[in-house]
N, C-alpha and C positions, 0 to 999 in steps of 0.2 A: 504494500500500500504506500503510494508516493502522498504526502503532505505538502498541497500550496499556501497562499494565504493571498489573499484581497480584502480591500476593504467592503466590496461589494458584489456579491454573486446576481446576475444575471439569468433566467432561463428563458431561453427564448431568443429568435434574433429575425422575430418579426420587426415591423416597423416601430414599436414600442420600445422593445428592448434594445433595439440599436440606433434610435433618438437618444437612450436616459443615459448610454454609456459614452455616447458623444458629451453630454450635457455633463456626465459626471467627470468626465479626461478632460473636461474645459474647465473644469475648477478646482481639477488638480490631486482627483479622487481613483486611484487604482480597483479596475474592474475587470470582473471575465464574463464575457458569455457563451453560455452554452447551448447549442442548439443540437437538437433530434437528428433533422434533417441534414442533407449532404448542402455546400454550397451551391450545385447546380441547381438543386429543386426549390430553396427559397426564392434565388434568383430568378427564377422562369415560374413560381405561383402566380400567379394571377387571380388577383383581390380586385379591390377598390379600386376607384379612377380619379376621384375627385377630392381634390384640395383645398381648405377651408384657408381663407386668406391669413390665419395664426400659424394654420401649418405652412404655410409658404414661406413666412415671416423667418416661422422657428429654423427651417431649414436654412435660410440665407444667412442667418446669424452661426450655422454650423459650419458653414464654409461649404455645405455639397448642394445648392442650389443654383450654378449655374449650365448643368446640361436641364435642370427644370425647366431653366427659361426657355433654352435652347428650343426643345421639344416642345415641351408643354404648351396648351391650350389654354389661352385668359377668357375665360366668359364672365360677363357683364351682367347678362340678363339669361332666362329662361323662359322658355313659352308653356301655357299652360293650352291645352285644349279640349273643348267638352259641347257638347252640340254642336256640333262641326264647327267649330270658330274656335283662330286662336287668338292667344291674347299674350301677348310679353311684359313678363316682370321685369324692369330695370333696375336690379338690383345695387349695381355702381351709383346711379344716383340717387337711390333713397338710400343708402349706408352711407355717402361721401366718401365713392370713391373705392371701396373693397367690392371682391370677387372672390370667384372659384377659381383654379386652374386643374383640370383634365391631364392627370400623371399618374399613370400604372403605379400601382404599389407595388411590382416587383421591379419598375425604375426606380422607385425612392431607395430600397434597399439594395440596388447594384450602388445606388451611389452610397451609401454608410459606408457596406461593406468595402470599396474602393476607398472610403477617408481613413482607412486602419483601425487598431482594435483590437485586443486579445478576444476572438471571437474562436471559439473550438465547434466546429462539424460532426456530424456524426456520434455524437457520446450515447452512450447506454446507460439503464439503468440509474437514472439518477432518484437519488436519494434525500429528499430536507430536515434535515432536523430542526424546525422552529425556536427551537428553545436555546441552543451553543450558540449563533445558530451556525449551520456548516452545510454543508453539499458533498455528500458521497456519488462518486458518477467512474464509471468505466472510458478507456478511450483509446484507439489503436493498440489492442489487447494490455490494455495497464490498467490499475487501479489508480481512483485518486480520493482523498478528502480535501475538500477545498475549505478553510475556516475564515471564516467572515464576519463582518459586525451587521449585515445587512442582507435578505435575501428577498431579490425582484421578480415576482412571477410574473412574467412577460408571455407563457407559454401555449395563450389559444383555452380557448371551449374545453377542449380534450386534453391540456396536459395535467403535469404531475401537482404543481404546486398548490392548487384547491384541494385537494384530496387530499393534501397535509395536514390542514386543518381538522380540529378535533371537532370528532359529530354535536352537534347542539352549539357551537357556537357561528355558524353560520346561518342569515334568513335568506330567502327564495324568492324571489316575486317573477312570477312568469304569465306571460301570456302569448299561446299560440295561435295563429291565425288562419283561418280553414280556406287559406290559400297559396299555389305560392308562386315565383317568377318563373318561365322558361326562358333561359339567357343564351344569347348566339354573339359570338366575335365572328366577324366577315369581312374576306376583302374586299373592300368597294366605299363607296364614299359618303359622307355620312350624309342625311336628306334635310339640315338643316348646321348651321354652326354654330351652334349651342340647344342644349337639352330641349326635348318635347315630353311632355308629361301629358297622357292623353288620358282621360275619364270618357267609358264610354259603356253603353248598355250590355255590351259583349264583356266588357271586361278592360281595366287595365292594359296600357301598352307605356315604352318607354322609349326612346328614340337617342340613344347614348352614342359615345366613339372613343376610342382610342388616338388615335391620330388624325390627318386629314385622308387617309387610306383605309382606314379600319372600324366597321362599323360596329357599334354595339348595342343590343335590342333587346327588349327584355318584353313578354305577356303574361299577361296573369292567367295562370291554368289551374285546376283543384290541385291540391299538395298528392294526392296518390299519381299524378299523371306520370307515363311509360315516355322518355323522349324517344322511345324508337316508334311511338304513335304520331311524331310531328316530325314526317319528310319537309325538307327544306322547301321545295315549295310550296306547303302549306302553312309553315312559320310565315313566308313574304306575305303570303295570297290575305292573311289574319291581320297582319300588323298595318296592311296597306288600308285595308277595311275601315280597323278602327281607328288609323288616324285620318282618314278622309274628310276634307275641308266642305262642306256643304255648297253644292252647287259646280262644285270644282272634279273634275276627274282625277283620283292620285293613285299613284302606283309608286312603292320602293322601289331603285334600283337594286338588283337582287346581284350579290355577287358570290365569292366561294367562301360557304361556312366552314373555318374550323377549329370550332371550340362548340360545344352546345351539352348543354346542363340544362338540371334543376333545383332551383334554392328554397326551399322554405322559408317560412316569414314567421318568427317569433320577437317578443321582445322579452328582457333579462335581466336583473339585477341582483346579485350577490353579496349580502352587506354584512357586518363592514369589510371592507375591502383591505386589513390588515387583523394580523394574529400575533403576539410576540417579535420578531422580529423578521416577521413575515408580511412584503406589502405585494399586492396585488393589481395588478393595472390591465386594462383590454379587455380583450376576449376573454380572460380565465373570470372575469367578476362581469362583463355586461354584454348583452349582445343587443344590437337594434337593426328595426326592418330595416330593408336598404332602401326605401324611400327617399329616405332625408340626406343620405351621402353622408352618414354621421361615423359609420365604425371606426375607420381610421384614425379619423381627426379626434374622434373621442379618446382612444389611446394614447394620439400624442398628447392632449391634454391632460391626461392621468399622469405619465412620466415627466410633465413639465413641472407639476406642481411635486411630484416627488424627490425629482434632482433638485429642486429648490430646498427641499426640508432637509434629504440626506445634505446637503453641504450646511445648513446650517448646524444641524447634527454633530458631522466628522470634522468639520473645522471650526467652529464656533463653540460648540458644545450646548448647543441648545437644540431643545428636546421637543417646544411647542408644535412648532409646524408640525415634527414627524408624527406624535399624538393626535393631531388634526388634520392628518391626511385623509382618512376616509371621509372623514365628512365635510373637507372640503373639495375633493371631486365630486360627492353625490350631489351636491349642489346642483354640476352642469350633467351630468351625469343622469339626472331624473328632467331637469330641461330637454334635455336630446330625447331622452324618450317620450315625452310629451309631443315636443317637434316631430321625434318619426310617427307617433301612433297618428298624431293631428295629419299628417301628411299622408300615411297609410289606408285611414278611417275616411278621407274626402275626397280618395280618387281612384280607390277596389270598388267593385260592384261585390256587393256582397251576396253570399248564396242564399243564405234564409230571408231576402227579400222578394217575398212572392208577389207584392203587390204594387210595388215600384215606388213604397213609401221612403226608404232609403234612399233611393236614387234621388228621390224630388229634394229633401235633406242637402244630398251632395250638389246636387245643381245649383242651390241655394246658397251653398258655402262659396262656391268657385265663383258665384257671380258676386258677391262681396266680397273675395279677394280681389278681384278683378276692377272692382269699380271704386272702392275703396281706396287711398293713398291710406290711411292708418291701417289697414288690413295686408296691403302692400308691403310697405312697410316692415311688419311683424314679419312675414313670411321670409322676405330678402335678407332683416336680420339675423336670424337664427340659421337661413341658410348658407349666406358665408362666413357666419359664425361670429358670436360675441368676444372680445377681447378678453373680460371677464365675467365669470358669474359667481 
């Protein structure tokens, strides 16, 4: 058994865990991360796309924000569309000036991973002890204990570090949604440049992209649906359907899908989000519909505020923040999920609406968005995101 030592154990080297280890190396704080997965497969996951103008912030301040620019997509505004009409949120100028930007999360982490980093691949077996606290983990056939003052779960829905946690002191709050997205990446060129958010009797549609080459789509289908029941051209033939402009003839340009999934829509919260000397950020403590484009930007917000506490902590000696860390991410943290379910809830056709009372509801909602500068407003803030909450 080989013995390291950090001041700060990492798991995980999502985009969470390798913001907080940037954040922590910039204030002078010795970290390691470890990840499940090999280098290639983080790199080539394929998550989120959208950047909340904090995270954009937070990255230029990292130093790995300039292939962002490079590539990335600035949008302004978003359209919304629902009885064949659409309508554009101009998000830039009801915020003064903030936006999104359209950047793969497995671009943001080729760039961490490129800004260096004691980050380790492939480890097994990892083990937390809450209470020393320490990191036992295996790694090109060695053993290791990692001893630390601090351990970051960084690790996703599925990994280890929640599990660490002693039964009864963690609460649950979930809710799952009895529908969920059928998602396609395709070459070909996106049918608008910037988002469509379409509300429509058939069902939810979304009108996303990758770059100005790669398009990305998303429909609402029941959560048991087979994607070997949706040949690609009945994905186009569906999406074209319901985002059609009234009065207008519209068709997507169809090009070659390949990527095509289905995501469930749940929302999630794990509280509190620390044990001993165990904090929690991401996915391992929140999950939200993708609606709102919140996941990501919700984790870096988690490890912003925690690389804040751990330095005052490790260099300071002060102990507040890190005591107040859970409850002050659930702050924004229950915002977001207000923001995706509000988001969720106004523009799914819901299935127990036999009688189109729901719909009348949402149609009602979207046109006071729409016509509304304070409803505007609300919507544009939370979507490129508050500075703070």
């Amino acid at each position: 058994m080989q013995r390291i030592r950090a001041e700060v154990a990492i798991v995980g080297a999502g985009p969470a865990g390798l913001v907080l280890s940037h954040l922590l190396a910039r204030a002078g704080i010795d970290c390691v991360v470890l990840e499940a997965r090999s280098r290639e497969y983080v790199e080539q996951r394929v998550r989120a796309g959208v950047l909340e103008q904090n995270t954009v912030d937070l990255l230029d301040a990292l130093g790995v924000g300039e292939r962002m620019h490079r590539e990335g997509l600035v949008h302004e505004g978003i359209e919304l569309r629902f009885g064949g009409r659409g309508h554009r949120i101009d998000m830039a100028a009801l915020t003064g000036g903030r936006a999104i930007t359209v950047y793969g999360q497995q671009e943001v982490v080729k760039d961490l991973i490129a800004a260096g980093g004691d980050i380790r691949f492939e480890v097994d077996d990892v083990r937390v002890d809450v209470d020393r606290p320490r990191v036992a983990f295996s790694h090109e056939g060695a053993e290791y204990e990692l001893d630390c003052d601090a351990v970051a779960g960084c690790d996703g829905f599925h990994g280890v570090c929640r599990d660490c946690v002693p039964a009864g002191v963690l609460d649950v709050h979930e809710r799952v949604y009895p529908f969920a997205w059928l998602g396609i990446l395709a070459h070909v060129a996106p049918p608008s440049h910037e988002l469509i958010y379409t509300h429509h009797d058939r069902g939810f549609a979304l009108a996303s992209m990758r770059s100005p080459e790669v398009t990305r789509l998303y429909l609402q289908v029941p959560p048991d649906t087979d994607v070997d029941d949706w040949p690609d051209d009945r994905i186009w033939e569906e999406a074209s359907m319901r985002m059609a402009l009234e009065g207008q003839e519209f068709a997507l340009q169809a090009g070659e899908v390949f990527e095509k999934g289905v995501t469930p829509m749940r929302s999630y919260v794990c509280a509190p989000m620390q044990h001993g000397r165990l904090y929690l950020a991401g996915d391992a403590v929140h999950i939200v519909p993708p609606t709102g484009a919140k996941g990501l930007n919700l984790a870096v917000a988690d490890v912003r505020v925690l690389a804040e506490a751990l330095t005052a902590w490790l260099a300071d000696g002060r102990e507040d923040l890190l005591d107040g860390y859970s409850d002050t991410c659930l702050r924004r943290v229950w915002r977001t999920q207000y923001f995706s379910y509000w988001m969720t809830s106004m523009l799914h056709r819901m299935p127990d609406d036999t009688d189109g009372f729901q719909a009348q509801l949402q149609r009602a909602q979207l046109e006071y968005v729409c016509s509304s500068e304070a409803a505007s407003r609300s919507l544009a803030e939370n979507y490129v995101g508050f500075d703070r909450v």
